[in-house]
N, C-alpha and C positions, 0 to 999 in steps of 0.2 A: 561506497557512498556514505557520506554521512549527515544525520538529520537532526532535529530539535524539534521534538515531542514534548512540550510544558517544561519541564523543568531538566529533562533527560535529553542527552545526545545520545544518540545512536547511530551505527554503523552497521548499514546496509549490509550483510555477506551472506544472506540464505537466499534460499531455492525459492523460488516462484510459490511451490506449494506449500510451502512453511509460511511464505507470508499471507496464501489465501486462507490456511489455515488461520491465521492469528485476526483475520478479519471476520473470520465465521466464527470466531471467539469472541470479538469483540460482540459481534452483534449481536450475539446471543443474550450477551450479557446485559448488552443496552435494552435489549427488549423486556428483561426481566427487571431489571432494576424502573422501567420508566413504569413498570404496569406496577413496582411498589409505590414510586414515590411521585411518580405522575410525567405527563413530558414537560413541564418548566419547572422542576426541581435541578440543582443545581447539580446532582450527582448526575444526573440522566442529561444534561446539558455537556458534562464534560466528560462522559462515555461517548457521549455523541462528537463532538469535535478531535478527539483521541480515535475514534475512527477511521472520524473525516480523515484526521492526517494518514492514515496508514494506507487507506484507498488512494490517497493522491501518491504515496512513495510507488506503492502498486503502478499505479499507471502511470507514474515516469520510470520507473525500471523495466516498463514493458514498451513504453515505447521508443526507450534508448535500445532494447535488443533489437525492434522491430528496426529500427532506422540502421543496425551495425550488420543486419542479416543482408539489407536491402544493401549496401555500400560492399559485403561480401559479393552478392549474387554479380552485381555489378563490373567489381574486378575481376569476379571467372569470366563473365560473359567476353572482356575485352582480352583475355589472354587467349581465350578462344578462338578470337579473329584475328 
């Protein structure tokens, strides 16, 4: 998959937990930075939507496996019968 992050395209091809990782990076980050420069500063504004985006890639890559699991189970089920 591939995405557009501000200014970056990227191409989805890691593991579930590289990308929870890179969100418990983000957020880390966002919490430290907003406790420098406050939450409407514009650095802590755009960690925060740089996030956002990564949480959303998150929950559609996980719900495109959930929906490809559920279309597996599906097709065992009917060769079964």
């Amino acid at each position: 998959m591939v995405y557009r992050i501000g200014d970056e395209t990227i191409m989805i091809l890691i593991k579930d937990d590289k990308l929870e990782h890179k969100i418990y990076q983000l957020r880390k980050e966002l919490i430290q930075i907003a406790e420098k420069t406050g939450l409407n500063s514009p650095d802590t504004i755009c960690y925060s939507q740089k996030l956002d985006q990564f949480i959303t890639i998150y929950q559609k890559t996980s719900l495109l496996k959930k929906r490809k699991l559920k279309y597996v189970v599906r097709e065992m089920n009917s060769v079964k019968n």
